[in-house]
Phi, psi and omega in degrees: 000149181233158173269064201279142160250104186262208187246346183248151159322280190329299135001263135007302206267340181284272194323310180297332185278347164314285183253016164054200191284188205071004181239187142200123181254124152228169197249147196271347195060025186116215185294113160292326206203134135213216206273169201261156195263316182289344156223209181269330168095345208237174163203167198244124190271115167334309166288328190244028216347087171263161144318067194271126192252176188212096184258145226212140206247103187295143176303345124353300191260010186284313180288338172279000198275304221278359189278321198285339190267320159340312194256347169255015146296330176293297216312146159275331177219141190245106181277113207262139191203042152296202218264160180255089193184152184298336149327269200327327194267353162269292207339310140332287168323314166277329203284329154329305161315290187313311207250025172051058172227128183282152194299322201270022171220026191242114181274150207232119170282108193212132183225169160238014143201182178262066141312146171283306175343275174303349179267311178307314187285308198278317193273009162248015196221045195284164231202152129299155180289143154243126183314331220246333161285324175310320206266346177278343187265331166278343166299306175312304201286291187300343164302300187294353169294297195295305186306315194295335202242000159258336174278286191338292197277355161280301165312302155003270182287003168280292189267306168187164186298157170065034167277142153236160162242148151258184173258323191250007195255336179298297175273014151272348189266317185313319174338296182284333160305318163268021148283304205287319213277309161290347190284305176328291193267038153279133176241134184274156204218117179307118135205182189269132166236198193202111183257139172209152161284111178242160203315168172044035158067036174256115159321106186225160165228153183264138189254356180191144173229127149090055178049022170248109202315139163221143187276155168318325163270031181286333186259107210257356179214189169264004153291308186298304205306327175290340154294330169283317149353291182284328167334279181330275219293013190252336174263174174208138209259143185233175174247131185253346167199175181213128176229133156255154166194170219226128206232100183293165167234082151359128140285133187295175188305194168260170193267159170236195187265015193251332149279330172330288185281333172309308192292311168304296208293334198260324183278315173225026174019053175264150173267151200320326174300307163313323206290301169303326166312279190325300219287324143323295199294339182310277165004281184276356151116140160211170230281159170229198160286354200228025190105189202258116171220140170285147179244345151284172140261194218262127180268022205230037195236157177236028218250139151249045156262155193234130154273144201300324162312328170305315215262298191310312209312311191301328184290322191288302224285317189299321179270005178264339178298295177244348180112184192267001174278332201265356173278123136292155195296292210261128173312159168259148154221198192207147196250161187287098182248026178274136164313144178028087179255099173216059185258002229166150158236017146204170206283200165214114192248180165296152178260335182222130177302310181307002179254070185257163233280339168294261266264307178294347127003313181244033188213339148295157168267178221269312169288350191266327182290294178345293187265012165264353193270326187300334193268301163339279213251037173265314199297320161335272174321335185278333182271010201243161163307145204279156203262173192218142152235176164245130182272133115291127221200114186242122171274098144268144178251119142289150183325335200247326206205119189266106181244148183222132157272130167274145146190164179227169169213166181279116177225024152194111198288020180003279195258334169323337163318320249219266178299320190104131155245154177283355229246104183274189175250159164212109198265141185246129167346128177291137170211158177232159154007067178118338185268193216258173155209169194294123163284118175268310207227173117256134177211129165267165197195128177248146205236180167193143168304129185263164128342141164283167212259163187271160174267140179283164126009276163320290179272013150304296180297340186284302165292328169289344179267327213257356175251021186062002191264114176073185177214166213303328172277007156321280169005271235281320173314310215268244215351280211308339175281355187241337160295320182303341185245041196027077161232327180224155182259151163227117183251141140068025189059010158267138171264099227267075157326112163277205182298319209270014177256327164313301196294325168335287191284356203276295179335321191262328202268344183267325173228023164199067169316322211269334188289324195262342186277145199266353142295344216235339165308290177335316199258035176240317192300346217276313193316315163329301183313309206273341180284292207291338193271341183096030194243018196218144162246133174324321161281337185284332151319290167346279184311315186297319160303310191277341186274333181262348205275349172293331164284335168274337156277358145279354174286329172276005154269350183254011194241286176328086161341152164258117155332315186289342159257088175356279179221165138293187192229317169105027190199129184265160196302150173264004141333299201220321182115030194233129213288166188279181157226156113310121175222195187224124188227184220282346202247340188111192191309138150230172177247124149277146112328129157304353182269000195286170319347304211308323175258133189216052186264113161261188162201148189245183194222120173295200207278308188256037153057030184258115160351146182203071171337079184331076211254145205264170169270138191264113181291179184259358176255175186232137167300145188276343184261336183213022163072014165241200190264177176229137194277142183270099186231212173216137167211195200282359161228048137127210215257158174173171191225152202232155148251135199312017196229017167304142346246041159278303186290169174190091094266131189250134162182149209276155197289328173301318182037265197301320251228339187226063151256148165277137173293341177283140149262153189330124194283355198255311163239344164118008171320204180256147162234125174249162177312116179238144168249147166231170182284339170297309182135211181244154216211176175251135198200115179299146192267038181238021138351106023245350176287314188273147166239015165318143186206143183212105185308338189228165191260141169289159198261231185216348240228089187304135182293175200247000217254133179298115177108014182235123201240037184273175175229147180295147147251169177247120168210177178256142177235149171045040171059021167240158185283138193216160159249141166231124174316118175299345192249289155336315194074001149311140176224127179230131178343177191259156184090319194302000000 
């Protein structure tokens, strides 16, 4: 038996319907092992300062780890057959690792679509991993480690909780912070046009007055326009020229994925996130006439190259379609103008021609069609003759003043066949040379200049690529990440900095010029790049990064003001004598000491913003441990009571108390047991609280567990929507009556 390992279910169940028996495919479902989620994971080896990241098989992932180490013990050959891109290939690498197997005797499988063919094609021509993509990929993931787990909990504590910064999610929001930052300080700017009507309703704008060429702004008030104005009805106009000439309409490219999603969003207004889910799925097989297969290629790509066969098949098919006028002599191709493109080695296209978007129509879902007929009929259309119009250009003239009508017309509609264009004709009246014409109308009209436009989702993606910033599976994350983390709102498909994307970014530009600037993103990918490529080593990257960017946050904890203190107050604390502040917490404004931790002196602020002294309220019980009193204070799940002897005293116990304890007593020591809250939630709890440490989710019975060598007691609760008893200790559960 042999073993292929991929990353999808989806994936999995297409390949296996390939090759039947002698195989067996299963998915790893993505990342088996990474860096550990609760802590920084990396540490720096003292001799060589290198990075040592320190990686773990989440608990999550145990069972698929131990379902996948089951089945290669069996296997004769283990097919490492993620996805082809550098992701996919560390991915493969750890997956290897999880499962104590060396990488480098593991053959490594790679297609770029999902075919019997191409399946068929990949397992005879296998490969080794390559280290040099693993190690560009371990480079990333610990970049974006250090910057996230070290930036973060600095804007936290500066600014406010839940904050984060990144390395491509920082210099993408300054972007969108600078877009916004010209919208503000646009000042709109007057001008004028001057329109007129000439015989037979032909439409001209005037290009020169007095023999002076003039631009859109050139007519900057309603004085100039009216003088001109009067100029116009005062000449009398010859047609001083006539031009035709003849003008292509290009065909576009094949889609990569950064147009993929610009074109969904402007066209079927999916958002980026949605254009990859679906395209996954195009991808990872969905039902055909011949069975469950992909139909796309590998949608993560930056490439516009088409393999040639791909190129012939498309060729044959446009000229049995439309004939051989709409075929070019030569396939077309198309060059890459995006920076480092090396996640993919082709574009993304349809896999089987004979799957055309009628015939998919009954075996797609409603969005899976939509964006397989866009991905269908660009790669067509990338291969058909470019569309021709004839451009048309009427001069008139007068002593003073020049005016030119455009129209165009269609005269051979090439890929247009195909898409359809939106581009009507406006055909202009036959006339010659020299003779005169009427002027019917003028009309002056006043304008102002707009703002640049905010970015969508699309031309976001547009701007990150053409800035080098992240790579095609980026994209669709950093948007979702700068929304998720409220720094932008998306209204009406714009994209909205709120305040706090300001105060942020003001913050990152004053002491970590280098996380936002978009050149300095740019040239971290290309270094990335040359580590896959094998022209770079990974650690001296690392290292060259992590040691000044670690000198700059300590310089930004000691330097950077913290936000969270508003203001000063001008008054000193009456406690210890250290001035007061306004600051802002989860609850609203207060007034503090500066002196905190050491002075912990507050005042709350009334309705109309007036000072209040915090005084705490005295209950009517005494602490049980040391006899003084106890206070009524708040916290995050309501009012409990302390004792007033804080912080020699720390005993807590909740105000209801009395009002929720169990007739059981504590199975451990014969204590109280009260009802208690917690940031977990509530719980049963002894009040002989830090000597007893019973703890219980549910209240316990009296009613012994059954199970051996186990002296715990049942609570009564329901699982699974049946009455059951469960062991407070064990966690055995037997019906309820047993």
């Amino acid at each position: 038996m042999n073993l292929i390992i991929v990353e999808s279910p989806a994936k999995a169940r297409t390949i296996k319907n390939f090759l039947g028996k002698g195989y067996e495919v299963i998915a790893s479902k993505g990342h088996i092992r990474d860096l550990p989620k609760s802590r920084f994971g990396i540490t720096i080896d003292e001799e060589t300062n290198h990075l040592v990241p320190t990686y773990s098989v989440a608990k999550e992932n145990s069972a698929i780890v131990k379902e996948i180490k089951a089945l290669a013990k069996k296997a004769d050959t283990i097919y490492i057959a993620t996805d082809e891109d550098r992701e996919g290939e560390a991915i493969g690498w750890h997956i290897a690792h999880a499962i104590k197997k060396d990488p480098a005797e593991l053959p490594r499988i790679v297609f770029h679509e999902i075919t019997k063919t191409a399946i068929k094609h990949a397992l005879e021509s296998a490969r080794k991993i390559d280290m040099n993509m693993v190690n560009a990929q371990q480079a990333r993931r610990l970049l974006d480690r250090v910057v996230g787990y070290k930036l973060s909990p600095l804007l936290s504590s500066k600014i406010q909780k839940g904050l984060s910064g990144g390395r491509v999610q920082s210099s993408s929001l300054k972007i969108v912070v600078d877009r916004e930052r010209e919208i503000r300080a646009f000042v709109p700017q007057e001008y004028w046009s001057i329109d007129t009507i000439f015989k037979t309703n032909i439409e001209a704008n005037l290009i020169s007055h007095k023999n002076t060429k003039l631009s859109k702004l050139s007519i900057t008030n309603e004085v100039e326009a009216k003088e001109i104005e009067a100029s116009v009805n005062t000449d009398s106009y010859t047609i001083a020229k006539i031009e035709t000439k003849q003008r292509k309409s290009s065909t576009p490219p094949p889609f990569m994925t950064s147009t993929l999603q610009q074109t969904a969003s402007s066209k079927l207004g999916f958002t980026p996130k949605k254009t990859m889910m679906v395209a996954q799925s195009l991808y990872e097989g969905v039902k055909t006439p011949d069975g469950t297969s992909g139909v796309i290629t590998y949608m993560r790509t930056d490439s516009l190259n088409l393999a040639s066969e791909a190129v012939e098949a498309v060729r044959d098919v446009i000229g049995k379609r439309f004939g051989e006028k709409y075929l070019p002599k030569e396939a077309k191709t198309y060059n890459k103008k995006s920076k480092g493109a090396q996640e993919a080695h082709e574009a993304i296209r349809p896999t089987m021609l004979e799957f055309t978007p009628e015939l998919a129509q009954k075996f797609l879902k409603a969005d899976e069609i939509k964006l397989y007929r866009l991905i269908y009929e660009r790669f067509m259309a990338c291969q058909m003759n470019d569309a021709l119009f004839e451009q048309q250009s009427i001069i008139f003239k007068g002593a003073n003043n020049e005016f030119r009508a455009s129209g165009r017309k269609l005269i051979f509609d090439g890929f247009y066949a195909l898409t359809g264009t939106e581009d009507k004709d406006k055909l202009l009246p036959t006339l010659k040379e020299g003779e005169t014409a009427d002027l019917q109308s003028v009309k002056p009209e006043q304008h102002f200049t707009e703002p640049p436009s905010r970015y969508s989702e699309a031309s976001l993606i547009k701007k990150l690529e053409s800035e080098g910033i992240g790579r095609p599976s980026t994209y669709a994350p950093t948007i979702a990440t700068l929304s998720g983390r409220t720094y932008v709102n998306i209204e009406k498909k714009q994209i909205i900095p709120t305040e706090m994307a300001f105060t942020v970014t003001d913050i990152l530009e004053k002491n970590f010029a280098n996380i936002v600037d978009s050149s300095f993103t740019a040239n971290m990918e290309e270094k990335l790049d040359e580590v896959a490529e094998g022209h770079n080593d990974w650690q001296k990257l690392l290292s060259d990064f992590y040691f000044p960017f670690m000198e700059q946050i300590a310089e930004g904890k000691e330097k950077i003001v913290s936000l969270k203190l508003a203001k000063p107050l001008g008054r000193p604390c009456p406690k210890c004598g250290e001035e007061l502040l306004l600051r802002s917490g989860r609850f609203g404004n207060f007034i503090a000491c500066s002196g905190f931790p050491k002075c912990k002196y507050t005042e709350q602020l009334d309705d109309e913003g007036n000072a209040v002294e915090v005084k705490a309220e005295i209950s009517d019980e005494k602490c049980e441990k040391c006899g003084k009193d106890m206070v009524v204070k708040n916290g995050r799940n309501g009012k409990f009571l302390a004792c007033s002897g804080y912080p020699d005293c720390k005993n807590t116990k909740s105000l209801d108390s009395e009002s929720k304890s169990s007739d059981t007593p504590c199975p451990d020591c014969g204590g109280k047991l009260l009802y208690k809250q917690s940031r977990r939630g509530a719980f049963w709890g002894c009040a002989n609280y830090p000597k007893c440490t019973f703890i219980s989710k549910f209240e316990p019975t009296t009613i012994k567990c059954q199970e051996d060598g186990c002296e715990g007691v049942v609570a009564e609760r329901t699982y699974r929507n049946k009455e059951v008893y469960e062991c407070v200790k064990c966690k055995a559960r037997t019906p309820r009556g047993e």
